[in-house]
N, CA, C and O atoms as CSV, one atom per row, in Angstrom:
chain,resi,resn,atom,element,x,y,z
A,1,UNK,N,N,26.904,23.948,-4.311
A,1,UNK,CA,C,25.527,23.518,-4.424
A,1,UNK,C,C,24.800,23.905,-3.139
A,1,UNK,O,O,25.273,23.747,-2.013
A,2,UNK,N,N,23.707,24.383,-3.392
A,2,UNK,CA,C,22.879,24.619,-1.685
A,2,UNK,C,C,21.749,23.744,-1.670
A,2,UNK,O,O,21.189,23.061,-2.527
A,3,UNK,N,N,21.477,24.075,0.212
A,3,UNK,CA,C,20.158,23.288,0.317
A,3,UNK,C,C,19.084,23.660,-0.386
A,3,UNK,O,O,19.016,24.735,-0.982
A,4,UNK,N,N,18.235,22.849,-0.363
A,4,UNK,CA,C,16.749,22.801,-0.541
A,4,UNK,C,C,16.158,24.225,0.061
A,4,UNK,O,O,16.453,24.619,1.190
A,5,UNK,N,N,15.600,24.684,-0.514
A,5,UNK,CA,C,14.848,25.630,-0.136
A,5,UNK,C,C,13.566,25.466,0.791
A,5,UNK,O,O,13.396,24.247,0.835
A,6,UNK,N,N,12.833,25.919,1.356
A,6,UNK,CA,C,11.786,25.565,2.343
A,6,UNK,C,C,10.411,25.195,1.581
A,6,UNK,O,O,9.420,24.620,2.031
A,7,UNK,N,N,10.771,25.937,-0.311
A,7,UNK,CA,C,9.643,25.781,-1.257
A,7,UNK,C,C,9.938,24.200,-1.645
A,7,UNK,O,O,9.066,23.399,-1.310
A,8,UNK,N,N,10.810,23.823,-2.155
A,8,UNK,CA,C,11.500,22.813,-2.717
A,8,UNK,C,C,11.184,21.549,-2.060
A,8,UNK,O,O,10.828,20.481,-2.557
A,9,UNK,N,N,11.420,21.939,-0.634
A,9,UNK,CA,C,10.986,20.196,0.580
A,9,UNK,C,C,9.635,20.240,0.680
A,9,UNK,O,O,8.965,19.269,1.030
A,10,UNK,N,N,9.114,21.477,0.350
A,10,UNK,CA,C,7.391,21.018,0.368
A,10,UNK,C,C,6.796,20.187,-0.734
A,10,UNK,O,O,6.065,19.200,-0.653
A,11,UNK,N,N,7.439,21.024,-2.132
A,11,UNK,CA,C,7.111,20.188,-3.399
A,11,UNK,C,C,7.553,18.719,-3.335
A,11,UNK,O,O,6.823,17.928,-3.931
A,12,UNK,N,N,8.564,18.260,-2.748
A,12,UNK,CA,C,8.889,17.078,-2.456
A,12,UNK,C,C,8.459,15.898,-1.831
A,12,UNK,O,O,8.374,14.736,-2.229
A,13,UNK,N,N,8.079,16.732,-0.217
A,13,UNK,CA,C,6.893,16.186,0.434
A,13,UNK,C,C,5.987,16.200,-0.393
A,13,UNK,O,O,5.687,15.014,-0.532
A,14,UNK,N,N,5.258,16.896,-1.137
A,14,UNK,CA,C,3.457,16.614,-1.616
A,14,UNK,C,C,4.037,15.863,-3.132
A,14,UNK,O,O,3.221,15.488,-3.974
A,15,UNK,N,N,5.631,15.697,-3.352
A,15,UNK,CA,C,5.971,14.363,-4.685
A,15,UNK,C,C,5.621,12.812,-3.854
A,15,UNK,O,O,5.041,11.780,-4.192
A,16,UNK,N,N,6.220,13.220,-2.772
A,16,UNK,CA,C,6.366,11.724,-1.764
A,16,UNK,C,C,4.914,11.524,-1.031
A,16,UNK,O,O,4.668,10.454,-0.473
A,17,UNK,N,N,3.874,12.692,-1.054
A,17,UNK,CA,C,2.575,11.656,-0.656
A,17,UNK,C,C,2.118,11.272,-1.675
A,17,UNK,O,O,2.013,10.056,-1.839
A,18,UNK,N,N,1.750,12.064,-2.560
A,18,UNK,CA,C,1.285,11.642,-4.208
A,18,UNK,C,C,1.800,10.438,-4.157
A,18,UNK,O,O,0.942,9.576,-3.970
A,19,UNK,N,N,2.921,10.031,-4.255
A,19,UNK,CA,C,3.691,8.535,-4.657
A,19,UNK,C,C,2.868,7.649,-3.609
A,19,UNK,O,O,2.321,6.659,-4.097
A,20,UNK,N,N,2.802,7.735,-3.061
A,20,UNK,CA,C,2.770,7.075,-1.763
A,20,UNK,C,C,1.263,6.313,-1.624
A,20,UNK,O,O,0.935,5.147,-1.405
A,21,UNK,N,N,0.534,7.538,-1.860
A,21,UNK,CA,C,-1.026,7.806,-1.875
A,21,UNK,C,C,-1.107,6.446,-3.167
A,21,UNK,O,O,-1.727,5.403,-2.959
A,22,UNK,N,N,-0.342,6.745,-4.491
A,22,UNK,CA,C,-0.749,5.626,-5.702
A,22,UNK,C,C,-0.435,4.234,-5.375
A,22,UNK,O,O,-1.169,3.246,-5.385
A,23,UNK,N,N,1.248,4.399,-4.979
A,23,UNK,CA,C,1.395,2.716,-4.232
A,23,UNK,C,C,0.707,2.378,-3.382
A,23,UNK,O,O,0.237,1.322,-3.808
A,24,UNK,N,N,0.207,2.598,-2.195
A,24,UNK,CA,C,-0.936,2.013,-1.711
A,24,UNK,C,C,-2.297,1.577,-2.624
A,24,UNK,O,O,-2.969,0.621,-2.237
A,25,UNK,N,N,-2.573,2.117,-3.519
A,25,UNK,CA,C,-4.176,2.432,-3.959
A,25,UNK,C,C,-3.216,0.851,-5.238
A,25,UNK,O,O,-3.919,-0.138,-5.444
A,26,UNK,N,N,-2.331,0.863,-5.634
A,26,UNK,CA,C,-1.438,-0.294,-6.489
A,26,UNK,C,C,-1.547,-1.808,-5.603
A,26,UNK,O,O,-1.684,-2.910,-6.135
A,27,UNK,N,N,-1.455,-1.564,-4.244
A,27,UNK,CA,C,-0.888,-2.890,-3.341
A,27,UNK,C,C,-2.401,-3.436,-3.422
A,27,UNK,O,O,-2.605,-4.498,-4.011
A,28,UNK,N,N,-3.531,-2.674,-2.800
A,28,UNK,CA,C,-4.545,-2.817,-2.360
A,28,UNK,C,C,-4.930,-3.669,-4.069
A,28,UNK,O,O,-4.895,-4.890,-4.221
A,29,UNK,N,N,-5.278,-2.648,-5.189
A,29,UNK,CA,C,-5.251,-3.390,-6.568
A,29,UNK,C,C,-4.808,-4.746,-6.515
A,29,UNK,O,O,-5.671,-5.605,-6.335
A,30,UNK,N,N,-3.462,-5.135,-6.655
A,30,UNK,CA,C,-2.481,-6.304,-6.674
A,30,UNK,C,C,-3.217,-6.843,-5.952
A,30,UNK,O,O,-4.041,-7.532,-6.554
A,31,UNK,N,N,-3.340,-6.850,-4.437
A,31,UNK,CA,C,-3.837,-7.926,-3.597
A,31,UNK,C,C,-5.292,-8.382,-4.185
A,31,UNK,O,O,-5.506,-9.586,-4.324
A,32,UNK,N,N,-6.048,-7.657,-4.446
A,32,UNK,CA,C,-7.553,-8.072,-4.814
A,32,UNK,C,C,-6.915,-9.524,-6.182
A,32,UNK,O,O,-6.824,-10.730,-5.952
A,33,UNK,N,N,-6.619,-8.859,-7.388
A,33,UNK,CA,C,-5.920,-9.257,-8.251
A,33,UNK,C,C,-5.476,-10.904,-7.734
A,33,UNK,O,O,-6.050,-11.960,-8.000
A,34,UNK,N,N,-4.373,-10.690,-6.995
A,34,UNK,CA,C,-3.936,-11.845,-6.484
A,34,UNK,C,C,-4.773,-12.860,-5.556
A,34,UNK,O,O,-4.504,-14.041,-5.339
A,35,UNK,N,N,-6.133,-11.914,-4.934
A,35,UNK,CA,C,-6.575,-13.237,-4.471
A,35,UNK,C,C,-7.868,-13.878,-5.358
A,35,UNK,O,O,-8.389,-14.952,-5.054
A,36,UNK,N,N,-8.274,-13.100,-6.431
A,36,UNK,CA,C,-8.901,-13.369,-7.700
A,36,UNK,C,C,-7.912,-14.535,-8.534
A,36,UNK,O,O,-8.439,-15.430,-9.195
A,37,UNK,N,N,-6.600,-14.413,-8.423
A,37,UNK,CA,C,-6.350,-15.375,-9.572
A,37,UNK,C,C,-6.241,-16.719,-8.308
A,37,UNK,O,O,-6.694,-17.799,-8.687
A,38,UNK,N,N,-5.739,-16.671,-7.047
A,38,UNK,CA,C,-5.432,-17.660,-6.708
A,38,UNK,C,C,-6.916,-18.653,-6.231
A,38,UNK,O,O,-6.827,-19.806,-5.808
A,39,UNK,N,N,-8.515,-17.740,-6.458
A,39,UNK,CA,C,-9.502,-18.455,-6.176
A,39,UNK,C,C,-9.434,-19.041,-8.044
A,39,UNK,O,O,-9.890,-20.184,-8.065
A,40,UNK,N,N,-9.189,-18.774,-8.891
A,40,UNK,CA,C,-9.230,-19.302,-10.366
A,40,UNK,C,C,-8.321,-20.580,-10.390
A,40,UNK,O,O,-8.577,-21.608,-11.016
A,41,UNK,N,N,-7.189,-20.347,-9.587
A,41,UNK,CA,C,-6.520,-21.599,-9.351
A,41,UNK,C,C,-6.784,-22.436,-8.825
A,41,UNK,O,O,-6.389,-23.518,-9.261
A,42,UNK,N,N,-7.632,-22.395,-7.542
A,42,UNK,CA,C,-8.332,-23.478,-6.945
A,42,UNK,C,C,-9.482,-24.140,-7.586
A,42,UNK,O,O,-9.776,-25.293,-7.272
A,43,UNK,N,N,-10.210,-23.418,-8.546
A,43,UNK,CA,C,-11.339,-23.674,-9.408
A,43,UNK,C,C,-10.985,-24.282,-10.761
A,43,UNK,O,O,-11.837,-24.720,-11.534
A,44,UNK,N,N,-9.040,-24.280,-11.114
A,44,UNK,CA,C,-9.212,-24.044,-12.448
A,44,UNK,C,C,-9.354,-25.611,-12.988
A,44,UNK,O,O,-8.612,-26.483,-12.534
A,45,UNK,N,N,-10.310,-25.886,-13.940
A,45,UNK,CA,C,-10.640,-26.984,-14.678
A,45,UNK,C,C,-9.890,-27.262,-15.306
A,45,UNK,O,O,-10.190,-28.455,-15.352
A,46,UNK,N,N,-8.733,-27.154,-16.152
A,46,UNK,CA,C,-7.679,-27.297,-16.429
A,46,UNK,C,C,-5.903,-27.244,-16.339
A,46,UNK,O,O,-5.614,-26.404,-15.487
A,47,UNK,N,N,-4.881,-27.753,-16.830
A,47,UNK,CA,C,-3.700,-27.282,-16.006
A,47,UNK,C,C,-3.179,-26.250,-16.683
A,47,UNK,O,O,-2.207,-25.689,-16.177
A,48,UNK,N,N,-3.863,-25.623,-18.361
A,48,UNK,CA,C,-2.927,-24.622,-18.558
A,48,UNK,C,C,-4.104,-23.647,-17.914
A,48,UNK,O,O,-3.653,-22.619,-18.421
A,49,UNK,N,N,-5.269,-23.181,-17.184
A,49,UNK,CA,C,-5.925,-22.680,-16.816
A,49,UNK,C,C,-5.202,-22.160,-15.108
A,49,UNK,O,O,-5.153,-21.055,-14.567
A,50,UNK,N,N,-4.719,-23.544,-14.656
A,50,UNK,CA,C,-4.041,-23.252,-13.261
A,50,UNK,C,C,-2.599,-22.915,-13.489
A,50,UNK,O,O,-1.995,-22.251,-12.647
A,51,UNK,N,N,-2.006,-23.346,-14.604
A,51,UNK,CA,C,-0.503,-22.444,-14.979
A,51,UNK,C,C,-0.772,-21.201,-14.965
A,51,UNK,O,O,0.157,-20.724,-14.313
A,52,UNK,N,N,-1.748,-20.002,-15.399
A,52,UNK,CA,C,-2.125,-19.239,-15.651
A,52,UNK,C,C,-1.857,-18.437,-14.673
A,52,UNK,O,O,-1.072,-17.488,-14.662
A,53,UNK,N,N,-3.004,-19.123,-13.260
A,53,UNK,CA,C,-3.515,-18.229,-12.187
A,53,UNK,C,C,-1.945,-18.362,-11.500
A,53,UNK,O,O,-1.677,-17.652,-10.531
A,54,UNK,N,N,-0.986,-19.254,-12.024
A,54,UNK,CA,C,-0.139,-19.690,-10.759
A,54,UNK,C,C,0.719,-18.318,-11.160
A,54,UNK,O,O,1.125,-17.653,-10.207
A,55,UNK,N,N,0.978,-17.919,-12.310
A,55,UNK,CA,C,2.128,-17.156,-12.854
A,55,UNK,C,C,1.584,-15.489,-13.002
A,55,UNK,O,O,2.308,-14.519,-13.224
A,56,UNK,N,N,0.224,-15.489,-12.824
A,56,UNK,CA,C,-0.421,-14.449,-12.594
A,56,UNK,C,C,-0.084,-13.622,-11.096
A,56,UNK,O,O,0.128,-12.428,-10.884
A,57,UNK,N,N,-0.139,-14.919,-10.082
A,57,UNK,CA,C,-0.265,-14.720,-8.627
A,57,UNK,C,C,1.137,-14.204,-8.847
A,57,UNK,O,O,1.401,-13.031,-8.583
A,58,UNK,N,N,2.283,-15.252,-9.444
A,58,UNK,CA,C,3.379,-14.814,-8.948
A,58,UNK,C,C,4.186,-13.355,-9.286
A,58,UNK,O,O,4.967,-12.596,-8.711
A,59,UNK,N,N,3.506,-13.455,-10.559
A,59,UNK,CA,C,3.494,-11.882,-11.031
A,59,UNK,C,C,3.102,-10.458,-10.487
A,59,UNK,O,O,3.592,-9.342,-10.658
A,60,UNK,N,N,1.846,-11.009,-9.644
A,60,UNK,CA,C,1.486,-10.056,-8.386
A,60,UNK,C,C,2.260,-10.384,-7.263
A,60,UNK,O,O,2.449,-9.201,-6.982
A,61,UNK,N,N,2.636,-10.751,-6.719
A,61,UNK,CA,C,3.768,-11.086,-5.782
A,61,UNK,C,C,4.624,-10.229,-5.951
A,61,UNK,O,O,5.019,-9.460,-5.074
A,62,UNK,N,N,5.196,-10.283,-7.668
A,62,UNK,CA,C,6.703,-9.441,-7.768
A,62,UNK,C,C,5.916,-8.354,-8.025
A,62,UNK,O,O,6.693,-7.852,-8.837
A,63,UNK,N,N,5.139,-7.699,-7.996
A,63,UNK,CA,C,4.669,-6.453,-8.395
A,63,UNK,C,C,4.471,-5.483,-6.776
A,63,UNK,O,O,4.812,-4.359,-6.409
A,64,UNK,N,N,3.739,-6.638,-6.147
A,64,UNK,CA,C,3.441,-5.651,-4.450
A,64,UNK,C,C,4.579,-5.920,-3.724
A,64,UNK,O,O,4.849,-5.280,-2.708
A,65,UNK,N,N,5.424,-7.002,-4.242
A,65,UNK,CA,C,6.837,-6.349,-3.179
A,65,UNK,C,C,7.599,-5.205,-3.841
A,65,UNK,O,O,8.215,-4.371,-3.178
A,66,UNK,N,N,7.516,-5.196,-5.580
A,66,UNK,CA,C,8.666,-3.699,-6.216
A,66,UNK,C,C,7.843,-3.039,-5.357
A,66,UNK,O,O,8.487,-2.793,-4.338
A,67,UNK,N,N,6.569,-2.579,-5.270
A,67,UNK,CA,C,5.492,-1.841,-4.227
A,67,UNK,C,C,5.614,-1.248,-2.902
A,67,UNK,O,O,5.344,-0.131,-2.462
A,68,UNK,N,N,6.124,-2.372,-2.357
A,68,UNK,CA,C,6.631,-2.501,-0.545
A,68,UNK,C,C,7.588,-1.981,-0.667
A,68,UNK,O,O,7.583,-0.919,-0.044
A,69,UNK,N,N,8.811,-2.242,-1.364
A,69,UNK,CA,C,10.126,-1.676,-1.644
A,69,UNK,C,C,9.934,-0.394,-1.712
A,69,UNK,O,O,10.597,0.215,-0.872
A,70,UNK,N,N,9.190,0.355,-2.484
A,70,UNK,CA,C,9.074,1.733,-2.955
A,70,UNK,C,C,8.624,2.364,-1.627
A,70,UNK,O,O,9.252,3.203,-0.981
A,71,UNK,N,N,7.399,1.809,-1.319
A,71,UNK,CA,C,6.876,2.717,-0.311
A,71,UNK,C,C,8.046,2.841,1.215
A,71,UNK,O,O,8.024,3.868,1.893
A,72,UNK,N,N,8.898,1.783,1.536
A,72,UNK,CA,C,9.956,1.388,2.579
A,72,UNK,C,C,11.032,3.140,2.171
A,72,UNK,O,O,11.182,4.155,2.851
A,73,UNK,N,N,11.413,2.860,1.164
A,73,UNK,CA,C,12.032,3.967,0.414
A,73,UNK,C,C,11.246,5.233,1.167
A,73,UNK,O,O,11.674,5.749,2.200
A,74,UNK,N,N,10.117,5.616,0.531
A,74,UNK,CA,C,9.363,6.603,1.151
A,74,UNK,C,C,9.531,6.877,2.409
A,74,UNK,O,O,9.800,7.978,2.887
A,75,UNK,N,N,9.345,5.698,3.059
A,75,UNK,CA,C,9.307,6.108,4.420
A,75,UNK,C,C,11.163,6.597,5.229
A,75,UNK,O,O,11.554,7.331,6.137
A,76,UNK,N,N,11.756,5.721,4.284
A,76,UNK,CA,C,12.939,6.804,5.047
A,76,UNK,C,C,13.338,7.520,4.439
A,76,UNK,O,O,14.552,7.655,4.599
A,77,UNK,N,N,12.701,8.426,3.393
A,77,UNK,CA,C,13.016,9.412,2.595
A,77,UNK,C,C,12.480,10.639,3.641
A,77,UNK,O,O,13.032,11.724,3.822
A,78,UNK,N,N,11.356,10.186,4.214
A,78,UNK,CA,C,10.526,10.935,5.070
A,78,UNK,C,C,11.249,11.149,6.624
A,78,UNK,O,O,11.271,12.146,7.347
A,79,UNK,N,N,11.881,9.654,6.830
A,79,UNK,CA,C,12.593,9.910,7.841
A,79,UNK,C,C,14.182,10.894,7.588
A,79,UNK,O,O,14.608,11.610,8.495
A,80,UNK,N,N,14.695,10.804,6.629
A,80,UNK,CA,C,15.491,12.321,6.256
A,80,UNK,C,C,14.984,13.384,6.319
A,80,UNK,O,O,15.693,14.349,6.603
A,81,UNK,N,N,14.125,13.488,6.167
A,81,UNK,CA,C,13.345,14.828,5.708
A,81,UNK,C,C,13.722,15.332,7.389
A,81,UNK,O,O,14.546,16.187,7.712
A,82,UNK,N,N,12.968,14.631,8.171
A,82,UNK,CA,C,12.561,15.048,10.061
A,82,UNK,C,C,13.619,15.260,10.811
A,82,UNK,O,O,13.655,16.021,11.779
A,83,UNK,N,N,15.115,14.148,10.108
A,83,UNK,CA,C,16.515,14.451,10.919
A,83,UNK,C,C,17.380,14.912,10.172
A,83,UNK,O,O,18.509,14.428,10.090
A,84,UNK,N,N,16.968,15.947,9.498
A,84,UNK,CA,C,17.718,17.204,8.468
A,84,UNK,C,C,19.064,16.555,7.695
A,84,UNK,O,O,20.091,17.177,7.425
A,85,UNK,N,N,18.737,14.876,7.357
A,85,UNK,CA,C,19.715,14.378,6.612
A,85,UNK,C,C,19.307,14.273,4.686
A,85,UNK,O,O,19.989,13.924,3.723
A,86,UNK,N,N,17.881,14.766,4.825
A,86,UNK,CA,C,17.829,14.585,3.567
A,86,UNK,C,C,18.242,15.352,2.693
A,86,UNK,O,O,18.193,16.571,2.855
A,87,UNK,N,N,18.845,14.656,1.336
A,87,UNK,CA,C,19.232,15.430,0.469
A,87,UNK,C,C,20.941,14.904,0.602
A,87,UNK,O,O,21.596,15.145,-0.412
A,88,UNK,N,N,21.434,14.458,1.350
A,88,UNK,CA,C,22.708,14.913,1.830
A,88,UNK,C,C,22.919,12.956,1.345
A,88,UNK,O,O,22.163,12.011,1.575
A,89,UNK,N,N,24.038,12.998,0.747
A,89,UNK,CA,C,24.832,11.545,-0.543
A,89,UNK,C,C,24.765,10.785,0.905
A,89,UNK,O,O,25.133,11.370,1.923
A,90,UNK,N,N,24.371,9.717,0.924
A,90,UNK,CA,C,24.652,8.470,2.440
A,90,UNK,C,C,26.114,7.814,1.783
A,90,UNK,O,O,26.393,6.647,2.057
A,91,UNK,N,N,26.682,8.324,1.234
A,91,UNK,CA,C,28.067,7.890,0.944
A,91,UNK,C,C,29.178,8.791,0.812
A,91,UNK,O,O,30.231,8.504,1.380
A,92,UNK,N,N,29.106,9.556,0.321
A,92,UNK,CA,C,30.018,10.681,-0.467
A,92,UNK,C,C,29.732,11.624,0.896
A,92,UNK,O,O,30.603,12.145,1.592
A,93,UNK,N,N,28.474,11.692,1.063
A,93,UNK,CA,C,28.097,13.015,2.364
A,93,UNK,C,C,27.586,14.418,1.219
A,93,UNK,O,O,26.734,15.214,1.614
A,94,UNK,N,N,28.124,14.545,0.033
A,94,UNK,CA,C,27.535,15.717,-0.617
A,94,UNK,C,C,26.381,16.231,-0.615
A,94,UNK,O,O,25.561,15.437,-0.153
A,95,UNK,N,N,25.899,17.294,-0.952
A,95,UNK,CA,C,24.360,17.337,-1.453
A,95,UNK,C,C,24.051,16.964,-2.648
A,95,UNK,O,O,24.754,17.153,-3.641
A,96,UNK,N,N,22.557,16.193,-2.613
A,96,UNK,CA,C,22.316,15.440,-4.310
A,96,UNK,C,C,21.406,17.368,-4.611
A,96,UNK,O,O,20.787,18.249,-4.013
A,97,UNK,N,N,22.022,16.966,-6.086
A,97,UNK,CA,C,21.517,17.981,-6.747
A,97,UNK,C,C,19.599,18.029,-6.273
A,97,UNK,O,O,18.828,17.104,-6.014
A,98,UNK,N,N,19.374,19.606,-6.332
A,98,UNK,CA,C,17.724,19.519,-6.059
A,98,UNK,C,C,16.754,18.801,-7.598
A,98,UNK,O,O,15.684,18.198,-7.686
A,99,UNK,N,N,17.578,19.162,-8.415
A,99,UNK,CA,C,17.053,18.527,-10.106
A,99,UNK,C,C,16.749,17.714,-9.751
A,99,UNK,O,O,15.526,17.582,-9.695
A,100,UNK,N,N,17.886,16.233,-9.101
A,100,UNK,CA,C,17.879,15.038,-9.274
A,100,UNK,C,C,16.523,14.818,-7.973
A,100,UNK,O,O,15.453,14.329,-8.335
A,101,UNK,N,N,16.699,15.159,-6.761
A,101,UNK,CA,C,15.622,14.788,-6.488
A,101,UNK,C,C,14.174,15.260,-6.119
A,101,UNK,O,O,13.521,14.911,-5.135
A,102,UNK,N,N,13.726,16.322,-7.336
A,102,UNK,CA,C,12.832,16.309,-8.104
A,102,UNK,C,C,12.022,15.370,-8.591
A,102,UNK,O,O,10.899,14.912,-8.383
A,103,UNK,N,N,13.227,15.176,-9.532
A,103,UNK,CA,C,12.757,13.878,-10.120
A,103,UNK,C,C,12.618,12.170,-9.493
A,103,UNK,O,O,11.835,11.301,-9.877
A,104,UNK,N,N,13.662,12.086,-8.428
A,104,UNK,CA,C,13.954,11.417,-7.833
A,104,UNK,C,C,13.845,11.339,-6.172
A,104,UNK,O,O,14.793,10.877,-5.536
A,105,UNK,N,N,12.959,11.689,-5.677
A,105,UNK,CA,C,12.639,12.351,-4.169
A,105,UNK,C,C,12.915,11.362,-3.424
A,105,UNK,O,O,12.887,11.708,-2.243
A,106,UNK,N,N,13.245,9.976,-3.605
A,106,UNK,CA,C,13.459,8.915,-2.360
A,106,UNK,C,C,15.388,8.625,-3.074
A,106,UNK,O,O,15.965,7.611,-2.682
A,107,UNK,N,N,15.957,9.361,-3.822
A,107,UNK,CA,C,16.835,9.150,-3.845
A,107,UNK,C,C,17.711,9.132,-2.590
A,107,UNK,O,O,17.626,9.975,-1.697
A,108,UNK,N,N,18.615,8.032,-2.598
A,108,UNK,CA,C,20.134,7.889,-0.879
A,108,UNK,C,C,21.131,8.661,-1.475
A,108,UNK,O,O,21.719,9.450,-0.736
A,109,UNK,N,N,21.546,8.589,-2.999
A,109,UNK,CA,C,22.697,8.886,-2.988
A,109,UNK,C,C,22.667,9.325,-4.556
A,109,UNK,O,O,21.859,9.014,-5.432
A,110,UNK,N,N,24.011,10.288,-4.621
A,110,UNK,CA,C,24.517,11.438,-6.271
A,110,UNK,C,C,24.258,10.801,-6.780
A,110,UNK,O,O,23.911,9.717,-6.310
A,111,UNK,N,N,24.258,11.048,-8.004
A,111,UNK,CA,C,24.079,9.830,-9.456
A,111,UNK,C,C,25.726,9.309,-9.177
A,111,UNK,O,O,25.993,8.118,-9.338
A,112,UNK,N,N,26.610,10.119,-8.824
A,112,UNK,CA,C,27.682,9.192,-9.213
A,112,UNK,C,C,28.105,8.075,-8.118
A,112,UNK,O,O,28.826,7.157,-8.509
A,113,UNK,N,N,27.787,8.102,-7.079
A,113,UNK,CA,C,27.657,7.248,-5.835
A,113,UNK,C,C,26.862,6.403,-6.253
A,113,UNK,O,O,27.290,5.250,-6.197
A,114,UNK,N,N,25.468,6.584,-6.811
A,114,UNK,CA,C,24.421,5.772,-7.078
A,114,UNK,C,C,24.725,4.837,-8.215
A,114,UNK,O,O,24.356,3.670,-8.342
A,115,UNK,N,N,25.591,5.688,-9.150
A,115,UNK,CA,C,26.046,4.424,-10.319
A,115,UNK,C,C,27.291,3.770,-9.479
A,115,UNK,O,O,26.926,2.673,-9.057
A,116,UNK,N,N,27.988,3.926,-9.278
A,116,UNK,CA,C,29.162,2.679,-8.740
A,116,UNK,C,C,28.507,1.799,-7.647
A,116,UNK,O,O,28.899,0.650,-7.446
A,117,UNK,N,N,27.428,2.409,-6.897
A,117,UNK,CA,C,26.441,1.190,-6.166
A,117,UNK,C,C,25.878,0.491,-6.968
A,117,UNK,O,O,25.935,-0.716,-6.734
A,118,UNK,N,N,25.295,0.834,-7.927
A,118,UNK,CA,C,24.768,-0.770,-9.088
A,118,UNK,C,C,25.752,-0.969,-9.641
A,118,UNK,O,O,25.345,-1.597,-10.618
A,119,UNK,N,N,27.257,-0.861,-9.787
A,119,UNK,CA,C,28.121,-1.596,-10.792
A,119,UNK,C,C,28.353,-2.907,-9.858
A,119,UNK,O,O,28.400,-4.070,-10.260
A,120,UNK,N,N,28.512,-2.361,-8.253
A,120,UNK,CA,C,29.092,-2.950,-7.488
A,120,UNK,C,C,27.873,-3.878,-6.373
A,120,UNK,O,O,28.250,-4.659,-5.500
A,121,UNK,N,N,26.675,-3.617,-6.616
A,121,UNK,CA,C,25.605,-4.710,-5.846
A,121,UNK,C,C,24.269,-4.448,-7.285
A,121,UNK,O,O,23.288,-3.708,-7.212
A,122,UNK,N,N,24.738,-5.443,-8.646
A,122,UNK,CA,C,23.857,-5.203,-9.525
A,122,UNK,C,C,22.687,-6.255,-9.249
A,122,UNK,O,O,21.901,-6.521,-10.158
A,123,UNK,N,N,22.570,-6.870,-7.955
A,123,UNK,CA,C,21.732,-7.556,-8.042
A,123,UNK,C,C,20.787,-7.547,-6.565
A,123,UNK,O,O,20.014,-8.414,-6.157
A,124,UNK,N,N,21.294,-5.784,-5.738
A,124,UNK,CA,C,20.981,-5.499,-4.773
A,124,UNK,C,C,18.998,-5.312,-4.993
A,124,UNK,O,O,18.237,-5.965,-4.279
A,125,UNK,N,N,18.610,-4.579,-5.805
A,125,UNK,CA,C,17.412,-3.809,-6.354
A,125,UNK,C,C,16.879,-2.855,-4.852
A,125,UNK,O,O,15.709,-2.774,-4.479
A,126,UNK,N,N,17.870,-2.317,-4.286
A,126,UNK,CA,C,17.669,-1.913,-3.381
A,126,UNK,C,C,17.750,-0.145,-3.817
A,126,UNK,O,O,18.544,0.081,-4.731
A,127,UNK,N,N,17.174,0.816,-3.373
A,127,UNK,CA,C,17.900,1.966,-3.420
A,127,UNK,C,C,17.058,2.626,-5.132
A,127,UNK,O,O,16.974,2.070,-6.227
A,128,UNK,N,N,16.677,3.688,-4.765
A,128,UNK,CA,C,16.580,4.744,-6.122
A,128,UNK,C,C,17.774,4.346,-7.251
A,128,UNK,O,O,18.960,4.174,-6.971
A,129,UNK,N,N,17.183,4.245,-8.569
A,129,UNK,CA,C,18.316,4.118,-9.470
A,129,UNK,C,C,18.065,5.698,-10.285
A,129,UNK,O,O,17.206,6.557,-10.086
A,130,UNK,N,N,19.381,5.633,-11.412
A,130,UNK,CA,C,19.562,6.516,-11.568
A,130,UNK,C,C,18.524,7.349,-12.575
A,130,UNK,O,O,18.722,8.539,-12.818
């Protein structure tokens, strides 16, 4: 299998600002969102009105941290990129196929490294899945 080509880490880079560029423009969303429902909660005239805003908020909560998570990803996808480790399995040491991260540009590790890491931390939600 070979490296990345010099075409390949560019398309990658401009996959990883694109991404990057939307999760931000997502967090910023969420937060407005979240502080819209939690002024509805302070206002709300009723309790299934404040159940609402409460499960709304918390719903934005779990939405801008999957968010934070992603973009954290990014950023040390980026930090591979600068100390010529990217691409290269953080377990196995192989190179991940260029297909996979194509599709997958903040991927750590092979699909097959990457599946025995969720058999074995299925409740990590850490890390590119497959």
């Amino acid at each position: 299998m070979d490296p990345l080509s010099p075409q390949q880490l560019d398309q990658i880079v401009s996959l990883l600002d694109q991404r990057e560029k939307d999760l931000v423009v997502d967090v910023q969303r969420e937060q407005g969102q979240k502080e819209d429902y939690a002024k509805l909660a302070a206002e709300a005239p009723d309790p299934g009105d404040s159940a609402f805003a409460d499960l709304s908020t918390d719903l934005d909560n779990a939405a801008i941290n999957r968010d934070m998570v992603e973009l954290r990803a990014i950023g040390r996808a980026r930090d591979r990129i600068a100390n010529g480790s990217y691409g290269t399995c953080m377990d196995c040491g192989e190179l991940i196929p260029a297909e996979r991260l194509m599709v997958q540009p903040i991927a750590e590790r092979c699909a097959r490294c990457q599946q025995i890491f969720e058999k074995s931390h299925p409740a990590s939600g850490r890390g590119a899945t497959l």
